[in-house]
N, C-alpha and C positions, 0 to 999 in steps of 0.2 A: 574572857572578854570576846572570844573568838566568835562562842557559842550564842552569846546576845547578837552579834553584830548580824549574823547568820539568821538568828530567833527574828528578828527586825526586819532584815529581808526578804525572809520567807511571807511575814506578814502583809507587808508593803506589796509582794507580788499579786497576792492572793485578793487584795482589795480592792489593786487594779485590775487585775485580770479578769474579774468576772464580766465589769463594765463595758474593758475594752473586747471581750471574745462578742459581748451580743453585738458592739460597734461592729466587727469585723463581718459577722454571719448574719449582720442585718435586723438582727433579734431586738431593734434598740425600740423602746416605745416611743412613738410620734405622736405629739400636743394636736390634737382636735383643731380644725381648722376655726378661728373668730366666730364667724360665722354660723357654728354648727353648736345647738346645744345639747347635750350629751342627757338632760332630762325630760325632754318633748315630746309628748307623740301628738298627733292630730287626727280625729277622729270625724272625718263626712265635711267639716268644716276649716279650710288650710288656713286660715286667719287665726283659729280659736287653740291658742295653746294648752296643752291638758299635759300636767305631769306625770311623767312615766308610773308613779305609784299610783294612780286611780285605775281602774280598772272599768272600762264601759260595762255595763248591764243591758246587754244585747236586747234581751226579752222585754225590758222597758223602754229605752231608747226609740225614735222614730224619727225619720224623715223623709220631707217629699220636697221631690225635687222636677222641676218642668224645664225649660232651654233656656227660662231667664232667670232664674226662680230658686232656692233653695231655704229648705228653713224646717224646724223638729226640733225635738227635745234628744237631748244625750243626758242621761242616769250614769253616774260612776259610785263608785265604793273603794274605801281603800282606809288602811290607818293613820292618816297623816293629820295634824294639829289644824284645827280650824284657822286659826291666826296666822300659820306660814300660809295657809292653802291662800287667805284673803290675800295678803302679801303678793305670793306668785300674780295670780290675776292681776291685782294690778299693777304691776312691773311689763309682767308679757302683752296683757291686752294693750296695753298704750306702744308697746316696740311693733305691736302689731296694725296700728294705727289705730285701733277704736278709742274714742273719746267718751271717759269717766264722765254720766250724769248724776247719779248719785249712789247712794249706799243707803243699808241698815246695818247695824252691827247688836249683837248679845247673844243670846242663844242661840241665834240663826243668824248668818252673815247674807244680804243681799247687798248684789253691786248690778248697777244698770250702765250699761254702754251704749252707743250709736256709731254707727259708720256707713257713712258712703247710703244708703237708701233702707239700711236694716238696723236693726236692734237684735241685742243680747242682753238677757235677765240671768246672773248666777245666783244659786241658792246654794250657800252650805250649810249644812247640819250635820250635826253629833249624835250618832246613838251611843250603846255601850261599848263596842267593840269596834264601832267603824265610824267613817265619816262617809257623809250624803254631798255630790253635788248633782244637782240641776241644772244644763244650760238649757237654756231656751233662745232659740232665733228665730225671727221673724222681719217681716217686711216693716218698714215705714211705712207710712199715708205719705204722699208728697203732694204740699198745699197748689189746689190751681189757682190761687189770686182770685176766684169766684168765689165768693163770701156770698153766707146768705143774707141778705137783708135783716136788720133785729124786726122790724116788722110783719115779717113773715112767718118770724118764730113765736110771733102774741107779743114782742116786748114796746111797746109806745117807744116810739125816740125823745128823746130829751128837748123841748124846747121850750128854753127860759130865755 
């Protein structure tokens, strides 16, 4: 009976002790602050969320950028499901603030967003071995309230 009681406390030490030596030496893992997502990176564009698994395609990728002005295409590759990839986007891009205009889905997933003065177009695709995204950003037109006349354009106006 001795020899159990002994067997049980040696065990008991051993299962807290590992716990508590990292508590003591610091060694304790620390929970990611709310805030911070642990699968993010952002690539040229700090609004446009891109998961850690895509991988930018430098050599195709491109962007220009002036003092008010930013916008290009970003290429990624990587092996991740087209259907989580659709998912992702639209979860991050809207925490991001961009506002979902629409989509395509089946073979190719397109999602179209707007924010604030610009647009973003993503394209996923599937080859054999990998998945294709395409962002695309660019500026808006922002309407001046100067319309052109339908007359102007050959259309007669309507008058009944």
């Amino acid at each position: 009976m001795k020899k159990w009681a002994v067997l049980v406390l040696a065990v008991l030490l051993l299962a807290t002790g590992c716990s508590t030596w990292k508590h003591l030496t610091g060694q304790e893992e620390q929970p990611l602050p709310k805030n911070e997502a642990p699968n993010v990176a952002y690539y040229s564009f700090p609004d446009i969320p891109i998961p850690k698994e895509l991988e930018l395609v430098r050599d195709k990728s491109f962007v220009y950028e002036t003092s008010n002005l930013r916008t290009g295409v970003l290429i990624l590759s990587g092996n991740v499901d087209i259907n989580s990839l659709e998912q992702y986007f639209r979860t991050n891009m809207a925490k991001n603030g961009w506002r979902f205009v629409n989509g395509f889905k089946y073979a190719t997933v397109i999602l179209n967003y707007t924010k604030d003065d610009k647009a973003a177009h993503i394209r996923i695709s599937r080859e054999s071995f990998s998945t294709w995204v395409e962002i695309w950003v660019g500026p808006l037109d922002k309407p001046t309230g100067m319309g052109v006349a339908p007359e102007r354009m050959g259309i007669a106006p309507d008058r009944k």
